[in-house]
TIZA-634248 format. One record per atom (N, C-alpha, C, O, CB): x, y, z. Coordinates in steps of 0.2 Angstrom, whole numbers, plus 5000, padded with zeros to 4 digits. Each point is the difference from the previous one (the first is absolute). Glycine has a CB too. Example, Ala and Ser with C-alpha at 12.3 -4.5 7.8 and 13.67 -1.06 7.14 Angstrom:
<recs>
506649725039
499650065000
500450065000
500549995003
498649955003
500750114990
500450065001
499650055003
500350065001
500349914989
</recs>
This chain:
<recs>
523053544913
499849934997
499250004998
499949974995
500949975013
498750114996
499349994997
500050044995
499549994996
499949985013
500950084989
500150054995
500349944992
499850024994
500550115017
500049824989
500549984998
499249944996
499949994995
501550055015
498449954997
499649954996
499250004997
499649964997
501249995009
499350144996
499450034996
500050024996
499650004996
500050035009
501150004993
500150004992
500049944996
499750014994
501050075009
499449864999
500049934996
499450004997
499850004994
500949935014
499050084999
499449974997
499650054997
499550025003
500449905006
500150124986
499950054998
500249994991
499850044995
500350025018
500349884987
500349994993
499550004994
499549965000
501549975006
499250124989
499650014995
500149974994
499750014994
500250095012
500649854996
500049984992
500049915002
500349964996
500650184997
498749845012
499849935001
499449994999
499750015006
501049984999
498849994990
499349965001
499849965006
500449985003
499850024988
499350005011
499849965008
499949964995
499850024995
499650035017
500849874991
499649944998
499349995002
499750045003
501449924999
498650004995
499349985004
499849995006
500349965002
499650004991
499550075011
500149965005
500550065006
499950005006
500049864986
500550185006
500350045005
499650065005
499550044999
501549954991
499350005016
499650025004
499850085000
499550035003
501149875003
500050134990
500050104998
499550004997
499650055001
501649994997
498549894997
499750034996
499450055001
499649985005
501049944990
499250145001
499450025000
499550004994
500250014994
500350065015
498849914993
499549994995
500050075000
500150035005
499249864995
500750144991
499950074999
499350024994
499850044996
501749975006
498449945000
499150004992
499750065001
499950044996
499549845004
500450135008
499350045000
500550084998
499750055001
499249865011
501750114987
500350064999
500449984992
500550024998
499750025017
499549914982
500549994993
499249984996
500049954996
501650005009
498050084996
499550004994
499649925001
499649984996
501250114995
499449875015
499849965001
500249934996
499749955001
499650145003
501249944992
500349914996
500249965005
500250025005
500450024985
499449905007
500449935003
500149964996
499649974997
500150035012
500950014990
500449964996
499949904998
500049974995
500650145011
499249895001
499749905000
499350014997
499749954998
500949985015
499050144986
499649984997
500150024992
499849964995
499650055017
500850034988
500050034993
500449964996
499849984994
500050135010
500949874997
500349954995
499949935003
500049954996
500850134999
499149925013
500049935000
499349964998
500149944998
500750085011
498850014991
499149955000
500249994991
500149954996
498750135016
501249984987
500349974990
500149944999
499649964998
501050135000
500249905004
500249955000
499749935000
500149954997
500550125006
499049955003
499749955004
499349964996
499949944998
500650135012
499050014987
499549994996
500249974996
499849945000
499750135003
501049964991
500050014992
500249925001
500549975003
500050174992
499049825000
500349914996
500750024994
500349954997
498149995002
502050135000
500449994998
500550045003
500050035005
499349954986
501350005005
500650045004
499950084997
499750024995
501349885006
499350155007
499850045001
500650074997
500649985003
498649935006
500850144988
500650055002
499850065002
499650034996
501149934996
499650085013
499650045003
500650055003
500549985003
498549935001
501050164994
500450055001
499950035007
499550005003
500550024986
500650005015
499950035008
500550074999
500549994997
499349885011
499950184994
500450064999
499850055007
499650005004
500349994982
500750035013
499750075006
500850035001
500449974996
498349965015
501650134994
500550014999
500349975003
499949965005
499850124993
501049945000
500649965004
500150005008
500350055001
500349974989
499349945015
500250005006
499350025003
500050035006
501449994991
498049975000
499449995002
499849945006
499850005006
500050054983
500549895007
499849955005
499849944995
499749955002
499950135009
500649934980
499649954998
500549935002
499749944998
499550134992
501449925013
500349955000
499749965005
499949945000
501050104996
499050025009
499549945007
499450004998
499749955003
500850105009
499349974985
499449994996
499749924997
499549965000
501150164998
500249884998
500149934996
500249965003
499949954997
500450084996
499949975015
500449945003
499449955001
499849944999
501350125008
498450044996
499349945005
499449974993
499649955001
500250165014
500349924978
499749954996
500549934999
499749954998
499650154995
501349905008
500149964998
500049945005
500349944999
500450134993
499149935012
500049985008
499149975000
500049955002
501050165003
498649924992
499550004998
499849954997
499749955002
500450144999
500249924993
500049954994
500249925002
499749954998
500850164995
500049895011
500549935002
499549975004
499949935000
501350125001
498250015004
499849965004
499149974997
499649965003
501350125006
499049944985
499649964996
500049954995
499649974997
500150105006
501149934998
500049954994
500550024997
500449965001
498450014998
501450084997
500350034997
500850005000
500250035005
498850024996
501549924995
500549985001
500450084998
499750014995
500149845004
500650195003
500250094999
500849984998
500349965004
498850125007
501149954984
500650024999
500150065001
499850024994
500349905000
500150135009
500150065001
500750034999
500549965001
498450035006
501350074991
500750024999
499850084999
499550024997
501149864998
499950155006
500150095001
500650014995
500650015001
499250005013
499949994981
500650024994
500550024997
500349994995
499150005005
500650085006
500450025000
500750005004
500550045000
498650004996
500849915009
500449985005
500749954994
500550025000
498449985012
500949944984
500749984997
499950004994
500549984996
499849955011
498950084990
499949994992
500150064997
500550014996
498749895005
500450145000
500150084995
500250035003
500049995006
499350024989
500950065001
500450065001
499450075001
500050024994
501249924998
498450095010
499550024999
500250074997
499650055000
499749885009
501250084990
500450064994
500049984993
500050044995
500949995013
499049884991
500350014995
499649944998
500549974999
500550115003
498449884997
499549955000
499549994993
499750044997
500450005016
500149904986
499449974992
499649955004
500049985006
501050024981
498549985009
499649934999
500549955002
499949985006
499350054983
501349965008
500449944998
500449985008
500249945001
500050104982
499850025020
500249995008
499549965003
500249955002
500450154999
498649924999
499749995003
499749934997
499649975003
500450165001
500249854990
499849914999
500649995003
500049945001
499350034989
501450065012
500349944999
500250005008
500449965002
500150044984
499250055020
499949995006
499349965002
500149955004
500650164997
499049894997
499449955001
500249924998
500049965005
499150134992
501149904999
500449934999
500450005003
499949955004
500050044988
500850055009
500549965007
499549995007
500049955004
501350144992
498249965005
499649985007
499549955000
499849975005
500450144998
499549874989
499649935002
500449945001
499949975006
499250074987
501449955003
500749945001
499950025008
499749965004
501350054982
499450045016
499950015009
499749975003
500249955002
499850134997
499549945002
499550015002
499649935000
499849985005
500250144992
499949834997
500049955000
500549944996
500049994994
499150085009
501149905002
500849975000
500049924999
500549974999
499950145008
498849874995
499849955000
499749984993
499749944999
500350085012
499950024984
499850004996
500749984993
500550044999
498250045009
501249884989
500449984994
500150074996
499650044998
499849835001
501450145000
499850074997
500449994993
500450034997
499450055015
499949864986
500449984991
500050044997
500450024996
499449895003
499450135002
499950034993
500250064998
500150014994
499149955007
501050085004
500550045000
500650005001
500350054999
499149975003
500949924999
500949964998
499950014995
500450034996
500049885012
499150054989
500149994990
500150074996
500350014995
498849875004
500450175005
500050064997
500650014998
500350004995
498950055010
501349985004
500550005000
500649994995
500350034997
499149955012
500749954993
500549954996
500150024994
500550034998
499249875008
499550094988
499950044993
500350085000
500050034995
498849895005
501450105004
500350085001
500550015003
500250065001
498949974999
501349895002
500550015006
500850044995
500450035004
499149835005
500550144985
500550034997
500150085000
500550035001
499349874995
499750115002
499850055001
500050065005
500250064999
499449874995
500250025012
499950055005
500549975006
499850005005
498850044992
501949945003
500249975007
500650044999
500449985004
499149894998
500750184993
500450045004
499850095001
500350055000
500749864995
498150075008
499750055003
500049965006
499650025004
499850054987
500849875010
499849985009
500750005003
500249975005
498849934994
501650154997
500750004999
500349925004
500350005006
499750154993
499849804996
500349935000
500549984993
499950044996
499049925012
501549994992
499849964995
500149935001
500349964996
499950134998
499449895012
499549915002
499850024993
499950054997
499549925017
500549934985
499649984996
499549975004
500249965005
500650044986
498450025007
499550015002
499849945004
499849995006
500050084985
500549875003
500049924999
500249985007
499749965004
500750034982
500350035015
500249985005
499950045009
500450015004
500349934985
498650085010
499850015008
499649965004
500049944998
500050164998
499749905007
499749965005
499250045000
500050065001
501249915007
498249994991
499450054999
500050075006
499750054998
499549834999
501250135010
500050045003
500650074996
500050064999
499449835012
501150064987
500550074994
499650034996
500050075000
501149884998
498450014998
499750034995
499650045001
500050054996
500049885000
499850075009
499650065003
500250065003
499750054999
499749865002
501250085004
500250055001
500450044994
500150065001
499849885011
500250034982
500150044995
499550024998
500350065000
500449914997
498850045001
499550034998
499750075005
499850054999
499949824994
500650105014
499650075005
500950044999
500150055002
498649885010
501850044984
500750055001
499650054995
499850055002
501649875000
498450064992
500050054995
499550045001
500050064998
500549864994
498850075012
499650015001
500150085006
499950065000
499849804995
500650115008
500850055007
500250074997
499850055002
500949855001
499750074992
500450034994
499550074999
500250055004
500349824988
498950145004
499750055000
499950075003
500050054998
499949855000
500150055010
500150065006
500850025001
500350055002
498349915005
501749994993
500650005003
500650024997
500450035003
499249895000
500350074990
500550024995
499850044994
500049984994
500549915009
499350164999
499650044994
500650004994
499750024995
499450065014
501449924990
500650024994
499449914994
499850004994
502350065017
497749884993
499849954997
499450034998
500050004994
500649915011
498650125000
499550004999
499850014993
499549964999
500650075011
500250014985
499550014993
500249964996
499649984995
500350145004
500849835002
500049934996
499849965002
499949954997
500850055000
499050005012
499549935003
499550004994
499949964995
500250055021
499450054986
499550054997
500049954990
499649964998
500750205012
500349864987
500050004991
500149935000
499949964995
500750165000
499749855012
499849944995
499549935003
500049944998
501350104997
498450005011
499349955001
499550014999
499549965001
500850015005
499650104989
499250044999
500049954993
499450004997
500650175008
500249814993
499949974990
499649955004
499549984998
501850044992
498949965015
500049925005
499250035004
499949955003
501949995001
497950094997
499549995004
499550005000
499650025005
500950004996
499249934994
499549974999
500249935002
499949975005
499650114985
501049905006
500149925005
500350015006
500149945002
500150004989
500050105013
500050005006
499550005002
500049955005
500750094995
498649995000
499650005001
499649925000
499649995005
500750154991
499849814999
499649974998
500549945005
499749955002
499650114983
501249945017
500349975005
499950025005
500149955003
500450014991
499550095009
499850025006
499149975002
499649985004
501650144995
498849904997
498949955001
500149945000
499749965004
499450114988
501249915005
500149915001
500349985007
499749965003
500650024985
500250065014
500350005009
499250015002
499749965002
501950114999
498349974998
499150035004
499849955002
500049965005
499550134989
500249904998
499549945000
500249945004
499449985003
500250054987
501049935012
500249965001
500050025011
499849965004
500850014980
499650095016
500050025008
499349995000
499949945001
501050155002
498549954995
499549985003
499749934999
499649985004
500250144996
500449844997
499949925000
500249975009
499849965004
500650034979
500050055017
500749985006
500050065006
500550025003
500549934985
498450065014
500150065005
500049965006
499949945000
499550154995
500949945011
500149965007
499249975001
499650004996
501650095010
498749894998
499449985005
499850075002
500350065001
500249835003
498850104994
499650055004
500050074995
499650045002
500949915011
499750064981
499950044995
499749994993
499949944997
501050095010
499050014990
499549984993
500150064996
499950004994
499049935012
501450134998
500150074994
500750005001
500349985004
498650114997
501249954993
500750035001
499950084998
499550024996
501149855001
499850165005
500050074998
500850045002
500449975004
498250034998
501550054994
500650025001
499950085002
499650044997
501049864994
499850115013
499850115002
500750015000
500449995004
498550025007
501350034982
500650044999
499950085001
499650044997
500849864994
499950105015
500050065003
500750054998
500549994998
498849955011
500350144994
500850044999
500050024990
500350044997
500649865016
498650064986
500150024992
499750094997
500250034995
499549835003
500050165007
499950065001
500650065002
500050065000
498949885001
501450045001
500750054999
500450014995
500450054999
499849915010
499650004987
500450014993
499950074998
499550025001
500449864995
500650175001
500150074999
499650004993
500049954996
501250085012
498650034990
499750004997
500450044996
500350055003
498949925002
501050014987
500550014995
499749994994
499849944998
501150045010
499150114988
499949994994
500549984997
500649995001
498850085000
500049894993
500549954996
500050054994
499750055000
500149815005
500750094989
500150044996
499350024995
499950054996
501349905007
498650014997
499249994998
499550065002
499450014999
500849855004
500350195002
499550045004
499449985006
499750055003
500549984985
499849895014
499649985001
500249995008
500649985002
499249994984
499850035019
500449995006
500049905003
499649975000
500050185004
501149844996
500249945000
499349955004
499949944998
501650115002
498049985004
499649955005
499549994995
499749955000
500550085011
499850034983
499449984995
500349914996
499749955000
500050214998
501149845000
500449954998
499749935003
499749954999
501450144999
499149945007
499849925007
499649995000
499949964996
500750055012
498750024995
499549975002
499450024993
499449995002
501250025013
499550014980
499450024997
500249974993
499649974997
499950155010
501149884990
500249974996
500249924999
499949974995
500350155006
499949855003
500449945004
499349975003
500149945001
501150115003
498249984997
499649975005
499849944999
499949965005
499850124998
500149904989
500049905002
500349985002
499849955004
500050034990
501150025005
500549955003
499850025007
499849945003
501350044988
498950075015
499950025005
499449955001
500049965005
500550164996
499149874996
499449965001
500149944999
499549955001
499950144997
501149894999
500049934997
500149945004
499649954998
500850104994
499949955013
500149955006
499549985002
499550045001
501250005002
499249894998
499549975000
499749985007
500049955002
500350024988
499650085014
500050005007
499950065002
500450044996
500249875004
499150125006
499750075003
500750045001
500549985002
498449965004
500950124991
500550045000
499650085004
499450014999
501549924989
499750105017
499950065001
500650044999
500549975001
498749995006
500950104991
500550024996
500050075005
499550025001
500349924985
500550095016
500150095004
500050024993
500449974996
500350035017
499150064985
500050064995
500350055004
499850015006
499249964986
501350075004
499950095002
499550035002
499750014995
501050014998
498950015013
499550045000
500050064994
499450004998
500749965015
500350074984
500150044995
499749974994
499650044997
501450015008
499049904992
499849964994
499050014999
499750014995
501649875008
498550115005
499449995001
499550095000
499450005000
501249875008
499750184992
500050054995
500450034994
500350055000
499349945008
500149964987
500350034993
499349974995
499549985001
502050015002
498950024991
499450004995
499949925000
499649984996
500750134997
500249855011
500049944998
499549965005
499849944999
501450084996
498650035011
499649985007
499449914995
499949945001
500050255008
499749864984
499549945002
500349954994
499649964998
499350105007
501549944993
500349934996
500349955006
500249954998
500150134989
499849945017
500550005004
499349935007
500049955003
501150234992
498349885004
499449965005
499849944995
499849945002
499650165005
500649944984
499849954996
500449915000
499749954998
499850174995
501349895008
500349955000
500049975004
499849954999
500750084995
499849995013
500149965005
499450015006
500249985006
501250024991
498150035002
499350015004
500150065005
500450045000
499349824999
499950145006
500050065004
500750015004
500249955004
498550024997
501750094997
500849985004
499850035008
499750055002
501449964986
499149955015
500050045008
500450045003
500649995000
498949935002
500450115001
500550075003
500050015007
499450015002
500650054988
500749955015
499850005006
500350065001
500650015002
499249875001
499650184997
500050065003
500450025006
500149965004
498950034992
501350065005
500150045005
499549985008
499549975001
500850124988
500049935016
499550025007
500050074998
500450044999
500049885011
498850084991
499850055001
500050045006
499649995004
500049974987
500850115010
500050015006
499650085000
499850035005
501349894997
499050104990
499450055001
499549994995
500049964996
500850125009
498849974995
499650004997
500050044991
500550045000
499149955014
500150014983
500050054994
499950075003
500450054997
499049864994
500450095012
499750065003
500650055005
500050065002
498749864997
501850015000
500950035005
499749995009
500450035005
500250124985
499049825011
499949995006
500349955004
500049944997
499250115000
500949955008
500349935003
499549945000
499450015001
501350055008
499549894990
499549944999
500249945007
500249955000
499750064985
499950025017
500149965009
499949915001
500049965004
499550175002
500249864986
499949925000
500749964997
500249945001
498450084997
501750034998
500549994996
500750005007
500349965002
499150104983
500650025016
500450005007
500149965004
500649995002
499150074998
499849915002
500049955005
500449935000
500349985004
498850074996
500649944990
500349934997
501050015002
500349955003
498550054984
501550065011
500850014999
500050005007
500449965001
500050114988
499249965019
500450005005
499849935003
500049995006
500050144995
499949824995
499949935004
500249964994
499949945000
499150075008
501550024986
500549974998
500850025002
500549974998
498650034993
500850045014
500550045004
500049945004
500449954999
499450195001
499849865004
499749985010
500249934997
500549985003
498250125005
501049854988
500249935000
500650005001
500249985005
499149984988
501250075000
500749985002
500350025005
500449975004
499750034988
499650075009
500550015006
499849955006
500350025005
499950104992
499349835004
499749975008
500549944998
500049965004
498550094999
501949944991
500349925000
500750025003
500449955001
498949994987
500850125014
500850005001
500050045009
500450005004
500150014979
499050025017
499950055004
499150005005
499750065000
501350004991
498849885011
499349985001
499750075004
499550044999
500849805003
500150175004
499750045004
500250084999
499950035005
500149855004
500250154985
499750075000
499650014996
499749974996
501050065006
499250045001
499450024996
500350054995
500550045000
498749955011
500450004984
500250044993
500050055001
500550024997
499249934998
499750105008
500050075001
500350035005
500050065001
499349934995
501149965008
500450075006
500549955001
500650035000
498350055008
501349844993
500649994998
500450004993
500650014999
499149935012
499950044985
500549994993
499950074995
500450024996
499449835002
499850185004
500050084998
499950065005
499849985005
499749984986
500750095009
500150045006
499250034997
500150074999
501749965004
497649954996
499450034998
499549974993
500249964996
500550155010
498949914994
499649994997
499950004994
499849964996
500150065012
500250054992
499950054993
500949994994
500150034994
498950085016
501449854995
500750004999
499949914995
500450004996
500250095019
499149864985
499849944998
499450034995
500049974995
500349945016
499450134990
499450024994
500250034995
499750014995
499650005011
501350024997
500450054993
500549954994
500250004994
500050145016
500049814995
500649954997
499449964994
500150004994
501149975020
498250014989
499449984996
499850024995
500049964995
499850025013
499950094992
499750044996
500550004993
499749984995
499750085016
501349964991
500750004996
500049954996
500450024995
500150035014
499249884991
500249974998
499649984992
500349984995
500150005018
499250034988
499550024995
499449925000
499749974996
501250144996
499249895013
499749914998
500449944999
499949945000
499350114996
501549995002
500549934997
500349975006
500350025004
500050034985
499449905009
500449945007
500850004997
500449965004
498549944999
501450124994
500849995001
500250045001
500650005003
499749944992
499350135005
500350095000
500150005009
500450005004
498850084983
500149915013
499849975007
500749965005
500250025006
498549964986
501449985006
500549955003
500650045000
500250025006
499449864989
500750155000
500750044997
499850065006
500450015004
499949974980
499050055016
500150055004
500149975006
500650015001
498750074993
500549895010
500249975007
500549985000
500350025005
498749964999
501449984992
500949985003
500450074997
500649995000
499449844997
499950235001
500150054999
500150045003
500550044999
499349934996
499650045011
499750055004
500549935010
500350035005
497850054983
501949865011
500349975005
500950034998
500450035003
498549854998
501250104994
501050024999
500050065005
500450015004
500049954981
499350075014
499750085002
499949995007
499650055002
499750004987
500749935014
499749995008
500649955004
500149944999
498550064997
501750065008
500749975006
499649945003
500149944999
500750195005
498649905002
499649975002
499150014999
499750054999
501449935007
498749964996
499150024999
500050055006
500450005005
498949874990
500150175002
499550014995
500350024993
500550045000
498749985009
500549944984
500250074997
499750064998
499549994998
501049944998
499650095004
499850084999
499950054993
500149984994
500550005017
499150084991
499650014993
500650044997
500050034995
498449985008
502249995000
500550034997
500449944993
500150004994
500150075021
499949874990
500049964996
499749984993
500449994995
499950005015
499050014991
499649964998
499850064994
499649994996
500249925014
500550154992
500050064993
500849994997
500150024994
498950095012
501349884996
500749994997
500049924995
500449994995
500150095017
499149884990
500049964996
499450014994
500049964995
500649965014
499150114992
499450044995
500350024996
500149964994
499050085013
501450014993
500250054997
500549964998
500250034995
499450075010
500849854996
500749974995
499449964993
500149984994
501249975020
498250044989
499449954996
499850054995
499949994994
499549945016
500650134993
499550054993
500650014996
499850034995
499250045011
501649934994
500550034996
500249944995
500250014994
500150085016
499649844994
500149974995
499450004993
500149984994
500549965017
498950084993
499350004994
500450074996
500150004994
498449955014
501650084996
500050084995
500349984993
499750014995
500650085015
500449874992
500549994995
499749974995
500250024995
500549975012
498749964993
499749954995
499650064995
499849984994
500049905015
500250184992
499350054998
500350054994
500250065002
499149935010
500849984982
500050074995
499850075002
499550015003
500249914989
500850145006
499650095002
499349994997
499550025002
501750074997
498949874994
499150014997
499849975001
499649984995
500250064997
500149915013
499449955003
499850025003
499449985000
500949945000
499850155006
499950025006
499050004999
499649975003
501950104999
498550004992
499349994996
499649965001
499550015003
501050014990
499949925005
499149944998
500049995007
499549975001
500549964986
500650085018
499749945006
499650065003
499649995005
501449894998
499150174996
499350055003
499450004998
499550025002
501250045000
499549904992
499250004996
499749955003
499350015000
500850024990
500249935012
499849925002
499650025007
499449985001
501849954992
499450095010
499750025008
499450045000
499749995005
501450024999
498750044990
499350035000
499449964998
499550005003
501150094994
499649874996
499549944998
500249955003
500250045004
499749994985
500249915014
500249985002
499949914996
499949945002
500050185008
500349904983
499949964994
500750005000
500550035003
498449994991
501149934999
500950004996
499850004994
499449985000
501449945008
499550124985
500050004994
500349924998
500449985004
499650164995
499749844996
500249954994
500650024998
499949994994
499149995002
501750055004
500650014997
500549975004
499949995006
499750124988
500949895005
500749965000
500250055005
500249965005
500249994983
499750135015
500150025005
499749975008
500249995006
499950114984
499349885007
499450015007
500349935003
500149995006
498650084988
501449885001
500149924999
500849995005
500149955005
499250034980
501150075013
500750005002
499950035008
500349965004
500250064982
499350035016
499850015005
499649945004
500349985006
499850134988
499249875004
499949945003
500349945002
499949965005
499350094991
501249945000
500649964998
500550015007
500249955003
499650074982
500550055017
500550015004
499550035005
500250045003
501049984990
498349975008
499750005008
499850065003
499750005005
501049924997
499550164993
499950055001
499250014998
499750055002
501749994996
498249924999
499349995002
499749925001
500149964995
499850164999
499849885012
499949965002
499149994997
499750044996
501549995013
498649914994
499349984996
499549965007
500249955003
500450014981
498850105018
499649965004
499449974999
499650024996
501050035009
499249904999
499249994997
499649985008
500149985006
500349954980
499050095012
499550005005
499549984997
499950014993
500450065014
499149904998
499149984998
499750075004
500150035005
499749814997
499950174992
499250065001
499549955003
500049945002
500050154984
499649965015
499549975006
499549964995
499849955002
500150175007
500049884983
499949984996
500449924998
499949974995
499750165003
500849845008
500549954996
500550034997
500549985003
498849944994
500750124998
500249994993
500950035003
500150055004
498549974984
501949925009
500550054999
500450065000
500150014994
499649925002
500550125007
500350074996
500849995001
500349975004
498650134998
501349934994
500650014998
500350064999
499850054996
499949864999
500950105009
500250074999
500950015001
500449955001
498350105005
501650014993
500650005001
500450065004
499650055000
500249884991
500750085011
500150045002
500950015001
500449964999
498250035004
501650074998
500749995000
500149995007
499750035005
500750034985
500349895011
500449975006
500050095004
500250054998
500749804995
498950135014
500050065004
500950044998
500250064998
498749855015
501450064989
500749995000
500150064994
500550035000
499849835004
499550154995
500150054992
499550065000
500150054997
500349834995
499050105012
499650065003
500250055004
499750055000
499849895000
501450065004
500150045005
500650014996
500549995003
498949985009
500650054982
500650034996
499950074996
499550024997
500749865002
500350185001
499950054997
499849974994
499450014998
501350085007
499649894991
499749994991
499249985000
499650024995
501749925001
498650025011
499249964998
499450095003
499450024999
500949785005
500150214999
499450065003
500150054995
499450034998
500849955016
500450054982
500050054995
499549994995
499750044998
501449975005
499049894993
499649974995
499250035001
499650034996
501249865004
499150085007
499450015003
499750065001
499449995001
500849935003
500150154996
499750064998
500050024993
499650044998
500649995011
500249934986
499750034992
499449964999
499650034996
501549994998
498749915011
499449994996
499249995004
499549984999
501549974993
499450095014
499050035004
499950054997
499550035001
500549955013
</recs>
């Protein structure tokens, strides 16, 4: 039974809400960001509305990230619409602009339900021909109840992720339409913030999960996030009301990096745990951080063992599952309910806890072109990333990871290196003698 509910609690694909007891502060091993400072004080400062990019790799932690700004936000004032986009609105295979206005609209209507939402019925209605056998109905618009109308607009909105055979006719026939969507959906705005509950004065919206979208040359040559986010960026910006958007960590090295600071201002990124050094040394501050992201969960289901001799048969058996992980809190998580399935009874052991390593590294091998092997040994030597579409694609699938630390000087550094997992492989060790 306690094996049963160490695994639970180990689930890698759930955000901590605000406020959760597991959680751990990770600043002083993540370059020292914080999130409530860096997008929240913005908000807070700026007399205008705000749009603000959040990036880092997938399954880092920016969702718990977002809960505790959004948590933040509420508690100054700040009324939060938040949503994970990829859960009912987008397909992250297969993703435009025209999703991502028309998921922000089904979740302000949401989100705020008190608020008159004519302006967007009239859109609607003006288009109900058109589009109402993409909500596969045929009601007439006329005869719904303000609550039908709406749940038509979140069907077609559905449709997108749901019914991809509809997706590129949702797409052809509301992109002609999205400037007046647009110019009705700010009237719904303007009218919510007239009309915020008690106790609020901002509004802001945090569309998360937008960073998973795959990256896919278009025919343009062009990779589709350039389409979305650099092409598109006024309408992204158009909403009249504080926006934070997740990007691809990959976008944030390309040629597009400073058009990209010049449009939507400083984007922020939430690094890796650093568990070693540039230098391949253990960093016993970062260490520490993963074995008391371990020891929380495990104390909510299992108070009275000890990590090192009841929930691991040693020491060095919890430092290697750590180390392995490369800093990533989900690899991290996958490794421990991986290395538990593996365990009849506690302790688990370093048999285990290398048998779930090694199902981990094979998964990575798989992700790795024969001619990539190369650069990620270059990488492991420099411990930089090139500006090209290989390096991006790689950072992109996690096989190089991005850390950051303060010099004694303050200042920022920034480095990279490849996911450990792919270090203990013949291909990366062979790479690694053509280029010492």
């Amino acid at each position: 039974m306690v094996l049963k509910q160490i695994y639970n609690a180990f689930d890698p694909f759930r955000p901590l809400p605000a406020g959760d007891p597991v959680y751990v502060d990770c600043r002083q091993v993540r370059g020292d960001g914080d999130i409530l400072v860096e997008l929240g004080q913005k908000i807070f400062f700026s007399n205008q509305k705000t749009c603000q990019l959040y990036a880092g790799h997938r399954g880092a932690g920016k969702s718990t990230e977002l809960l505790r700004l959004k948590k933040h936000l509420e508690d100054n004032g700040c009324f939060v619409v938040y949503f994970a986009a990829d859960e009912e609105d987008i397909d992250p295979e297969d993703a435009q602009y025209t999703d991502i206005l028309l998921a922000c609209t089904r979740h302000l209507l949401e989100g705020l339900n008190n608020v008159n939402p004519q302006p967007l019925l009239n859109w609607l209605g003006g288009r109900w021909q058109e589009l109402k056998d993409l909500a596969l109905t045929e009601i007439s618009l006329e005869s719904l109840s303000l609550e039908g109308k709406i749940s038509q607009f979140a069907k077609i909105t559905g449709n997108l992720r749901a019914v991809p055979s509809l997706r590129q006719q949702i797409r052809e026939r509301v992109n002609p339409h999205t400037t007046s969507l647009l110019e009705a959906l700010n009237q719904f705005i303007t009218e919510a913030k007239r009309n915020l509950p008690p106790g609020y004065s901002q509004l802001a919206v945090l569309a998360d999960n937008l960073d998973r979208i795959v990256p896919v040359i278009q025919a343009d040559r062009r990779i589709n996030h350039d389409h979305i986010f650099i092409d598109r960026c006024e309408q992204l910006k158009a909403l009249d009301c504080n926006l934070v958007y997740t990007v691809p960590i990959s976008m944030l090295y390309s040629s597009k990096a400073v058009e990209m600071r010049d449009t939507y201002g400083q984007p922020h990124i939430l690094p890796m745990i650093m568990v070693r050094t540039r230098e391949n040394k253990v960093y016993e501050p970062g260490l520490k951080k993963l074995k008391e992201v371990i020891a929380k969960r495990v104390s909510q289901v299992a108070p009275n063992y000890s990590l090192e001799s009841d929930i691991f048969d040693q020491q060095e058996t919890l430092e290697q599952l750590c180390l392995m992980s490369g800093g990533h809190v989900r690899n991290l998580l996958l490794l421990m309910q991986q290395a538990t399935i593996r365990t009849p009874n506690l302790p688990i052991t370093a048999t285990a806890v290398k048998r779930a390593i090694s199902e981990a590294r094979n998964t990575y091998r798989h992700t790795v072109d024969d001619d990539y092997w190369l650069e990620l040994a270059k990488v492991s030597t420099s411990k930089k990333i090139r500006n090209n579409n290989l390096h991006r694609s790689l950072l992109f699938n996690r096989c190089l990871l991005e850390y950051r630390y303060l010099d004694t000087k303050g200042e920022i550094k920034r480095w990279c290196d490849v996911h450990p997992l792919l270090k203990d492989t013949d291909e990366f060790r062979e790479a690694l003698n053509q280029v010492s």
